[in-house]
Backbone bond lengths (Angstrom), bond angles and torsions (degrees), N, CA, C in turn:
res aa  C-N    CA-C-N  psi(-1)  N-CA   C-N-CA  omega(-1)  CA-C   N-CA-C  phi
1 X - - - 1.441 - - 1.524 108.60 -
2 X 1.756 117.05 130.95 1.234 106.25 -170.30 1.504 96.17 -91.66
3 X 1.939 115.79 175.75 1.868 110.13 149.94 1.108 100.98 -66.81
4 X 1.915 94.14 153.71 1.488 113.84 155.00 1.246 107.01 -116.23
5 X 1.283 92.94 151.32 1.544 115.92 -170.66 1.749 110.37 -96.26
6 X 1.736 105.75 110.03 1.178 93.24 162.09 1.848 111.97 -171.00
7 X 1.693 81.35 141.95 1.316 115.71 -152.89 1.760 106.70 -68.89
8 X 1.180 135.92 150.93 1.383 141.68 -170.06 1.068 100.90 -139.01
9 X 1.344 121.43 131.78 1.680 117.87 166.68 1.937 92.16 -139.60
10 X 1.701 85.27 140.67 1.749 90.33 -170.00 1.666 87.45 -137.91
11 X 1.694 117.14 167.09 1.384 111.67 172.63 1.414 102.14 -117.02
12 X 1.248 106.01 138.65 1.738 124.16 176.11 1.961 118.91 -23.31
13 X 1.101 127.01 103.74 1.464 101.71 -175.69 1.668 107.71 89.72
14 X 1.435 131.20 -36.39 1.301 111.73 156.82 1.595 142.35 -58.92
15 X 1.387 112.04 166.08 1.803 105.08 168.88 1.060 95.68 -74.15
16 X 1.373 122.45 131.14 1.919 126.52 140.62 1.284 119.54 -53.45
17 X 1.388 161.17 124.19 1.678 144.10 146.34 1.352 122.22 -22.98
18 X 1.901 95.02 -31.19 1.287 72.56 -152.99 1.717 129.76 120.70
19 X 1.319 116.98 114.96 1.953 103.05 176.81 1.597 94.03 -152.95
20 X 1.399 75.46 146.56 1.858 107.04 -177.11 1.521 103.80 -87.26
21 X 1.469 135.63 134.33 1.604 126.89 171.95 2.452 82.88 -116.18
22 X 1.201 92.18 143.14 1.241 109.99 156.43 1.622 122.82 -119.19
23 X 0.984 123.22 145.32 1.336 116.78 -155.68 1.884 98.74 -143.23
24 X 1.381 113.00 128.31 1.393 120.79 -152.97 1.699 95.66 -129.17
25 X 1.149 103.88 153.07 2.122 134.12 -46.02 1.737 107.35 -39.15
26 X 1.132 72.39 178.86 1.553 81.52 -170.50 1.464 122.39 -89.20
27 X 1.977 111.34 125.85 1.126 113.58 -175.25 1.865 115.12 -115.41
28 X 1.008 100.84 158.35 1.733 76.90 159.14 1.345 111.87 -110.68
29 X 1.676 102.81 150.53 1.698 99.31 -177.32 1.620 86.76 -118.62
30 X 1.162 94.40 143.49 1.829 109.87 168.51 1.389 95.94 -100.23
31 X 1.047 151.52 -52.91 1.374 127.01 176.31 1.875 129.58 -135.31
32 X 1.042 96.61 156.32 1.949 89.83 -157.55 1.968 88.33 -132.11
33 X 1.295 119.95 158.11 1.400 137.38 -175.32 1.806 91.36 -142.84
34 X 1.437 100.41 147.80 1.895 103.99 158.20 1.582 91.49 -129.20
35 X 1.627 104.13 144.01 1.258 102.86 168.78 1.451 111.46 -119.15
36 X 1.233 128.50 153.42 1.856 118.01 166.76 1.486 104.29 -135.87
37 X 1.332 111.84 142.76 1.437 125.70 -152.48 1.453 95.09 -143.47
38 X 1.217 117.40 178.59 1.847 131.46 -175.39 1.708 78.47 -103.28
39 X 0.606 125.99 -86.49 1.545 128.71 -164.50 1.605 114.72 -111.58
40 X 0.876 116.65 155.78 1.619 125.58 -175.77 1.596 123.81 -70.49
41 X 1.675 102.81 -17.11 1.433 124.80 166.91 1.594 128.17 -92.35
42 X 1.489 94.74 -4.53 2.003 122.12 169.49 1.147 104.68 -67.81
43 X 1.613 95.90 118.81 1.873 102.48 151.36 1.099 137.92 -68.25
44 X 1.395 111.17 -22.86 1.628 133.18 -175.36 1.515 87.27 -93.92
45 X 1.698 99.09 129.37 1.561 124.44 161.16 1.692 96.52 -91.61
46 X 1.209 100.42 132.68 1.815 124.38 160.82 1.288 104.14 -77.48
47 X 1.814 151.99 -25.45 0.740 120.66 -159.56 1.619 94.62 -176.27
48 X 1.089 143.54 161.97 1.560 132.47 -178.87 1.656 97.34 -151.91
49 X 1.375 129.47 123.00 0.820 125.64 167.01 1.979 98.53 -119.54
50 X 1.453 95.01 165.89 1.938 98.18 -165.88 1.777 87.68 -177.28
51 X 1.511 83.46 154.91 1.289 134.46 -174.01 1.557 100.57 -46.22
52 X 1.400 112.54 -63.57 1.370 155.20 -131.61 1.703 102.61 -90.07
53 X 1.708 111.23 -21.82 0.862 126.63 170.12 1.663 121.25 -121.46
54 X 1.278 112.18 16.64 1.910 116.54 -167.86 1.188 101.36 40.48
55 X 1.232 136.87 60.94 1.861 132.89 158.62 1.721 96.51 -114.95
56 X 1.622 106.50 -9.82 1.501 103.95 175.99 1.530 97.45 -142.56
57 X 1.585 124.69 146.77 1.489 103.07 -161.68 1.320 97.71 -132.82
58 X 1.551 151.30 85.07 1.400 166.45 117.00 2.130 98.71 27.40
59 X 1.400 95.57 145.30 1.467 111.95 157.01 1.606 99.15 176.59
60 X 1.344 102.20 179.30 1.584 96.00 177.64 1.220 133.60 -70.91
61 X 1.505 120.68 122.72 1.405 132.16 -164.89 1.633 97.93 57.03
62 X 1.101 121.07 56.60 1.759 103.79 173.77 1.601 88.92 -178.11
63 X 1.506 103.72 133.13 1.262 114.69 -175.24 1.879 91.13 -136.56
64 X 1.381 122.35 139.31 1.505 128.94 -174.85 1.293 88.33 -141.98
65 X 1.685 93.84 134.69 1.603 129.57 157.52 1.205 117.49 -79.08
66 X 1.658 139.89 61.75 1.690 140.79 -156.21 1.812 108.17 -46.44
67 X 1.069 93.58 173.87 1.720 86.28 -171.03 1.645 88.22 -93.50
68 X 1.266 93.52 158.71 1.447 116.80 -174.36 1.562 125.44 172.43
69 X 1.615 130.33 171.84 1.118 112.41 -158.96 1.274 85.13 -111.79
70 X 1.705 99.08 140.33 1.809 109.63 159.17 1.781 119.64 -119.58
71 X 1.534 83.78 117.91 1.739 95.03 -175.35 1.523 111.07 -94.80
72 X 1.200 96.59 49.34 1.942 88.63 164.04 1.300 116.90 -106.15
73 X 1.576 108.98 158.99 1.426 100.59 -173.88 1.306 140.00 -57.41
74 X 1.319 131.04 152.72 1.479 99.65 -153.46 1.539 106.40 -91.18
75 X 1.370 113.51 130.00 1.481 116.98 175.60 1.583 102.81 -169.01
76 X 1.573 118.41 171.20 1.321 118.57 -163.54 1.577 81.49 -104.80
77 X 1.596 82.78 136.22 1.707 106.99 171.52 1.638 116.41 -128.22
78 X 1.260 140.70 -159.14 1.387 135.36 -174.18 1.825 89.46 -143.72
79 X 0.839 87.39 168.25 2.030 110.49 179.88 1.182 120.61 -155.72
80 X 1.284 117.79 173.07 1.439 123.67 176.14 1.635 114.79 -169.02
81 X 1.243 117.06 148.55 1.420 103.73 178.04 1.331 122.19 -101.62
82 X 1.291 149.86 111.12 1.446 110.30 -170.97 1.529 96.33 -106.97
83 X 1.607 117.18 171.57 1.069 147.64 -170.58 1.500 127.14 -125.21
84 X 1.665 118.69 116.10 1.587 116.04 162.43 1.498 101.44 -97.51
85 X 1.750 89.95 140.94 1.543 105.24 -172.57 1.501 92.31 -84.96
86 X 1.356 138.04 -151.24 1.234 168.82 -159.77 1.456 85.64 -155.16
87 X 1.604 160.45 49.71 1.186 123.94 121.42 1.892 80.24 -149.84
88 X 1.816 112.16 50.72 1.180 132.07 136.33 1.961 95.19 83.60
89 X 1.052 114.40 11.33 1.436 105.08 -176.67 1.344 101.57 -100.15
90 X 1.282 104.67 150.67 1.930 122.76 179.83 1.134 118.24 -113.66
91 X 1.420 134.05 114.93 1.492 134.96 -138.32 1.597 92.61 -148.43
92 X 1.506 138.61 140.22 0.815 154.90 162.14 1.541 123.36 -119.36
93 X 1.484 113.42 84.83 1.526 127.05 -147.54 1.513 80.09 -104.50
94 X 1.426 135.03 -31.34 1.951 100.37 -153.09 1.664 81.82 -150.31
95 X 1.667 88.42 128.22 1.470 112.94 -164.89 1.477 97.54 -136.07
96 X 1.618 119.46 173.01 1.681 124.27 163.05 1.432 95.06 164.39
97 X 1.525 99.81 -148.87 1.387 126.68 -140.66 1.868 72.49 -125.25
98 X 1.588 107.44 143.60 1.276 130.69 -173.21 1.543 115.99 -124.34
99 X 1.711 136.82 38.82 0.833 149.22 -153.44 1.781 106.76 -57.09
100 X 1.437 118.57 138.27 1.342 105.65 165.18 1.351 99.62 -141.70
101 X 1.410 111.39 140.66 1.827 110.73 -172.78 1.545 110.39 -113.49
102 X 1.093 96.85 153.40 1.649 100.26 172.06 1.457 117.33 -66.05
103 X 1.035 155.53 148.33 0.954 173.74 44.74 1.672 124.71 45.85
104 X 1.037 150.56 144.25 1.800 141.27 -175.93 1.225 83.14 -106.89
105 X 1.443 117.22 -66.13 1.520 104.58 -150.92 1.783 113.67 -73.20
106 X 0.896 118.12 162.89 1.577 115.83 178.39 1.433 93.59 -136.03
């Protein structure tokens, strides 16, 4: 299974909707992390979303980003999701570009 690439753009201080990733054939993951970084070579995480906390929400073959507000500053960052299978493997299938925009109104 290769990554897919896909890009998010949210505005500073807004609700997100929200997006569903489905992931084919079908596995189960017991646990999933999102990370967002300035660059993909950054040690410092901007932001950690996980399983472990419902900021990222797991089922079979389907991992969802719930809607919610993200207050980081606004600038383009990169992400990635990674994944524990249920027969212990760690797979990082859906990656991109993590856009966040400014906003006028405050």
């Amino acid at each position: 299974m290769t990554t897919n690439t896909y890009n998010i753009i949210v505005k500073k201080g807004d609700t997100f909707n929200g997006v569903s990733f489905t992931i084919s054939p079908v596995i189960e993951i017991t646990s999933a992390k999102m990370q967002i970084k300035k660059t993909s070579y950054a040690t410092d995480t901007i932001l950690e979303l996980s399983s472990d906390d419902s900021t990222l929400e797991i089922g079979d073959s389907v991992i969802t980003i719930p809607a919610q507000i993200f207050n980081i500053t606004a600038s383009n960052y990169v992400y990635d999701i990674q994944m524990t299978l249920s027969n212990g493997y760690v797979k990082s299938w859906i990656s991109g570009q993590f856009i966040v925009k400014q906003t006028v109104t405050s």
